[in-house]
N, C-alpha and C positions, 0 to 999 in steps of 0.2 A: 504494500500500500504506500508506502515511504518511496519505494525506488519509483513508482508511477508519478507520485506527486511532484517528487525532485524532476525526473524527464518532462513533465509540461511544462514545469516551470523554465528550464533550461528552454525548451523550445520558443518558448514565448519570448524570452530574454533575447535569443537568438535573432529571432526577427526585429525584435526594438529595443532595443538594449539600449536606448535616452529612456525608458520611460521612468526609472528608478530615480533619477536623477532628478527626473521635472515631480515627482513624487515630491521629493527630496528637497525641493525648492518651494515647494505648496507649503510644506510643513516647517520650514525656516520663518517664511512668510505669513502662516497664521498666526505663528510664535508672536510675530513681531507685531500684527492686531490684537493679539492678547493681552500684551503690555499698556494697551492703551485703553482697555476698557474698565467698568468698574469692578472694584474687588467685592464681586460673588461668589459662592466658596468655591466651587469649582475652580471657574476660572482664574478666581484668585491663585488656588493653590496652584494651577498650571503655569498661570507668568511667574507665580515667585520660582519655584522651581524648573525652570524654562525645560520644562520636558519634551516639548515636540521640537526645541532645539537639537536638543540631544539625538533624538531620534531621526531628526531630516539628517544630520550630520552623518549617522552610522547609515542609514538607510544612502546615501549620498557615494559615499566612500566605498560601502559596497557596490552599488551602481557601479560606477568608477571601474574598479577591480572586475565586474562581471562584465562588463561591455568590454572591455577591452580583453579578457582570456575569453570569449565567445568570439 
């Protein structure tokens, strides 16, 4: 079930292999709308802890790394 999951995923990567990337950029970018809203708890807790920073960065990086060995 894993080996199937990983081969689509590779295949799809293979064909578009920017999409990681502009993911990765969506979510740098909300980050930085987050910042500016008011502190709700959620949201709060999300800009103070810039989490979808974090995560556009690895999701990013990976991209990166996968497009270019694909």
């Amino acid at each position: 079930m894993v080996a199937k999951w990983l081969k689509r995923i590779s295949i799809f990567l293979a064909r578009m292999p920017g999409v990681p990337v502009f993911v990765a950029v969506g979510l740098v970018v909300l980050n930085l709308i987050l910042q500016f809203l008011p502190d709700w708890p959620v949201v709060g807790w999300l800009a103070h802890t810039h989490l979808l920073l974090h995560i556009g960065l690895i999701v990013g990086f990976l991209g990166v790394l996968l497009g270019d060995a694909l």
